[in-house]
N, C-alpha and C positions, 0 to 999 in steps of 0.2 A: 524073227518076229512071227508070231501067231494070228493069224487074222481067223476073227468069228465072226458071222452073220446071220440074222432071220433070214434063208431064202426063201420065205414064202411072199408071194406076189403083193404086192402093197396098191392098191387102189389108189392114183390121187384123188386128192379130196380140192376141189374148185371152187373157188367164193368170186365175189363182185365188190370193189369199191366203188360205188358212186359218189362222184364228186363233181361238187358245185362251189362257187366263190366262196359261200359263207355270207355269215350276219355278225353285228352286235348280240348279245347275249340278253339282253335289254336295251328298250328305248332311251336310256339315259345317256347324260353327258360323258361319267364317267367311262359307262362299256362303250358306246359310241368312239371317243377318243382312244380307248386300247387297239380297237378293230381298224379304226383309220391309218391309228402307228403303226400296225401291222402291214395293211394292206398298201400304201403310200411306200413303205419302204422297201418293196418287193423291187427289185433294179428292171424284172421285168415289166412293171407294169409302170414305172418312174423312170427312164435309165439316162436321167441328168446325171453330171458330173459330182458323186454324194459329198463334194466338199461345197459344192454351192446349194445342192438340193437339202441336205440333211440342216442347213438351219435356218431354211425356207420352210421345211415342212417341221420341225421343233419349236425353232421361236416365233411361226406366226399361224399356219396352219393349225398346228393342234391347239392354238391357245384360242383360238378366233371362230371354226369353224363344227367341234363337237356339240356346240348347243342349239345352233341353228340346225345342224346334220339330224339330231336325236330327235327333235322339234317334227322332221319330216317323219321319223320313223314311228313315232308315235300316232301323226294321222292313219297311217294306213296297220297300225300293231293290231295283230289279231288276239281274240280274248285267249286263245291257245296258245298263242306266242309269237315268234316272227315266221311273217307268209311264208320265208323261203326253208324256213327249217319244219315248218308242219306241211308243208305241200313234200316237201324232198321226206320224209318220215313216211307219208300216203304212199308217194312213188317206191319205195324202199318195200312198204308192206305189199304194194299192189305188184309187182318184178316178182318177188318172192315167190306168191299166189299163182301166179303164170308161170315164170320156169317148174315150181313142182305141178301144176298139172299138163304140161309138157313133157317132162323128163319122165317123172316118177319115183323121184324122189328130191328132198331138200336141198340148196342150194344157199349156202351163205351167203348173207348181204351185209354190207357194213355201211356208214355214211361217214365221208371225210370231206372235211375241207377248206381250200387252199385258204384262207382264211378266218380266226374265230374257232368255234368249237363246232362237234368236233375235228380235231385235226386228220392231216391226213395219217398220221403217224399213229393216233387211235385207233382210224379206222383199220390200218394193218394188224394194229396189233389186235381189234376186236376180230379178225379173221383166222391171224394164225394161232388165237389163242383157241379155237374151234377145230384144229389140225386141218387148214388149209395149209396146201404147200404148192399150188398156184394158182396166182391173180390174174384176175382180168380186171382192169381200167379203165372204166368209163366215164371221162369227164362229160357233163351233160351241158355240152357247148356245141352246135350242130357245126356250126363253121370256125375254121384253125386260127389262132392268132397267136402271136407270139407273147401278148400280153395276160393270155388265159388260159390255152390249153397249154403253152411251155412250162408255166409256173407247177404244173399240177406236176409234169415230168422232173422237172429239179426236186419239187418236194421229196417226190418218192426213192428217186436216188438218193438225196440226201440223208433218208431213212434207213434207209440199205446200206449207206455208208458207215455207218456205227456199227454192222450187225456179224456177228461170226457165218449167220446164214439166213439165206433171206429166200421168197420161195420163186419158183419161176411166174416172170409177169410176162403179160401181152397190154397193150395200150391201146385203146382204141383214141386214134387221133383227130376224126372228124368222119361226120355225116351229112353234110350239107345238101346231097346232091338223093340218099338216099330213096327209094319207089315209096317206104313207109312215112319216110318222118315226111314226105315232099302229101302223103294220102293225107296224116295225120292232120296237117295244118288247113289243106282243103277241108276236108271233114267239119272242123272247128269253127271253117268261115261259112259254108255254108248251115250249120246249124244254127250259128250268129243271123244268117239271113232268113233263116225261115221262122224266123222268132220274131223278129225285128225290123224282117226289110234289107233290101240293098242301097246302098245311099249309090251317093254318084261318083266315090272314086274310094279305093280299097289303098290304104296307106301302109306300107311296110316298113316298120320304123327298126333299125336294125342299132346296135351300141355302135357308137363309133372311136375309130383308131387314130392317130394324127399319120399324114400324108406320106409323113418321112419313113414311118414302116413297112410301106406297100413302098414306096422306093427300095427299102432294102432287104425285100422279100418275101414280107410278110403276104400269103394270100387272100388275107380278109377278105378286102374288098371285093372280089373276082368271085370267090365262094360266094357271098351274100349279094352281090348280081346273080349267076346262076340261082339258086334259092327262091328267086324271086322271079326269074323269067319261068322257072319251072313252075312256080303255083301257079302264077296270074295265068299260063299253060294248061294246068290243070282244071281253073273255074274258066276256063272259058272267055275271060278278060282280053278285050280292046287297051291296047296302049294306051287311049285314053283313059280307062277306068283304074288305072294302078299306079302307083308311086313310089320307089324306095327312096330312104331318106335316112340320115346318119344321127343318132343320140347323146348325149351323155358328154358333149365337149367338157374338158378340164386342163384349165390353164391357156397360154396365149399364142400355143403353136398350131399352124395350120391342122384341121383335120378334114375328116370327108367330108363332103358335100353330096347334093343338099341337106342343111340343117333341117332335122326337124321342128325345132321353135318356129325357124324363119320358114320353111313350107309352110306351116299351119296359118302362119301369121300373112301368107300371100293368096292361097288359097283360096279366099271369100272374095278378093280383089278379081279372081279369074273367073267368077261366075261359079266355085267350086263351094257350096252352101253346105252341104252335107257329107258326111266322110264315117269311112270305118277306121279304126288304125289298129293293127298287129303288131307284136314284136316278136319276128321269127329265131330269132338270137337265143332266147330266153325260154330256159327249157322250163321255169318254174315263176312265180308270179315274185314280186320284191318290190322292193325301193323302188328302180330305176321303173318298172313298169305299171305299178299301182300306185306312185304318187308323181313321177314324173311325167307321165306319160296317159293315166287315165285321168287325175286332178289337174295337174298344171298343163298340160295341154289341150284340155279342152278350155279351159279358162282362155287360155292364149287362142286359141279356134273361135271363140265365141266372143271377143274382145273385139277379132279383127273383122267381124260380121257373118261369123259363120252361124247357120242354124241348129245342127244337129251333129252330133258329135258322139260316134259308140265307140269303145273299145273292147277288144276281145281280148278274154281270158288267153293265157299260155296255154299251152298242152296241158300241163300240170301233171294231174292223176289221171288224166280219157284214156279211154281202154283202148283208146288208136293208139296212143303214146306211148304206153306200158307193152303193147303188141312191138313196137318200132324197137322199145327198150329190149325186150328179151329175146327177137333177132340181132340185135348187136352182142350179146354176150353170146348166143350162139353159134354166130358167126366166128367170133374173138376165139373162143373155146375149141371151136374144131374136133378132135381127136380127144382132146380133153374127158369130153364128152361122153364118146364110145364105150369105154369102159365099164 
């Protein structure tokens, strides 16, 4: 046999996938219900037994719950589209802009994700259709869970799985603890305070996991305690003046504690009137944090006699964030780089 080759030196060529859970594609029932069937039947983020789950979440979830879900997504629907797909688009433009004037030269980016459009299996393919030949992975989840940053990891193998050839990856699998993302979030709260004031207790509303996965390894919780001893560290924060607290319960099995609904709703009872609340979880503004968390929670704050009630924006696009963002690909990148 004959073997021929280009020896001439071949550059790799590096790109970024960013990824985030995803959205509906519209506020309506029907895209609402495709995104839920999706994301519900992910085993990681559901890992009931799918002969009892899958006609739990067929014959009564998806029948019952898409028009009330769209209902919510529509209050907070921006005239541009959904928050997390035009903030994750900024984030995307704004990386971009900071790696080439770092580097000095371009730097592919793609947007994929774990659920809805686009996929992550787009966003591969919008990179190696650019002649990348290796990735770096950025889920934009600061702390690790098995229900958000593992799903990204199956995806992308499962992507790789079909391929004759597929390019070298690195994954970045959590930042929790980070000097940037730990500045960035400071930064955010005190610009929040010089705008607005400091209330009397800084709320750190993180998503929360059920009990049984930090039993079997999961290190959520532990990450988003650290996360949170390190800011309230950072501003300067008395025990007294801070909170962390768990979001987003779904369904009837224990999860972390304290509840957010039920802190806010005790809160005004302790003499605690006025409050900030954050959600350090959340690399981009959504659902969970501009109608659960900035609407329904202040409702629920001011129901149970509280007076004043702010929320702060995610990171989103802030040039701390985007700064945080393109030390992580740097980092990831290494040698890559050099070149």
């Amino acid at each position: 046999m004959i073997l021929t080759a280009n020896t001439a030196a071949v550059s790799p060529k590096v790109g970024v996938l960013l990824v985030n859970l995803g959205t509906p594609d519209s506020p309506t029932p029907k895209d609402v219900k495709r995104f839920l069937k999706q994301f519900l039947s992910d085993h990681r983020v559901v890992d009931l037994n799918p002969l009892i789950w899958k006609p739990i979440l067929n014959g009564i979830i998806l029948n019952t719950r898409p028009k009330a879900v769209a209902e919510l997504y529509q209050s907070i629907w921006w005239q541009q589209g959904s928050p997390l797909m035009v903030v994750s688009e900024r984030q995307k433009l704004a990386l971009s802009g900071a790696l080439q004037a770092q580097l000095g030269r371009t730097v592919p980016i793609a947007l994929g994700m774990s659920y809805g459009n686009p996929s992550l299996a787009n966003g591969i393919d919008a990179l190696t259709t650019q002649g990348v030949d290796k990735v770096i992975v950025l889920p934009l989840y600061p702390q690790y869970s098995c229900s958000t940053v593992a799903p990204v990891f199956d995806a992308v193998a499962a992507c790789y799985k079909s391929r004759r050839n597929y390019p070298e990856t690195r994954f970045s699998k959590e930042y929790y603890q980070h000097p940037l993302y730990i500045e960035a979030l400071a930064q955010s709260v005190r610009a929040h305070w010089q705008q607005h004031g400091q209330s009397q207790c800084l709320l750190m509303s993180f998503h929360g996991v059920p009990v049984r996965y930090v039993t079997e390894g999961d290190p959520y919780q532990q990450q988003c305690e650290t996360t949170a001893i390190l800011l309230a560290q950072a501003l300067g924060l008395e025990a007294s003046q801070w909170r962390l607290c768990f979001q987003s319960k779904f369904g009837k099995e224990e999860w972390l504690t304290p509840a957010t609904d039920s802190l806010l709703e005790s809160l005004p009872k302790q003499g605690i009137k006025s409050v900030d609340i954050m959600c350090p979880a959340f690399a981009a503004d959504c659902l969970e944090t501009l109608e659960e968390i900035s609407i329904a929670g202040k409702e629920s704050f001011i129901d149970a006699g509280g007076h004043s009630y702010r929320f702060i924006d995610c990171l989103n696009d802030e040039p701390a964030h985007i700064a945080l963002l393109k030390s992580l690909v740097i980092e990831q990148a290494g040698h890559w780089l050099a070149s």
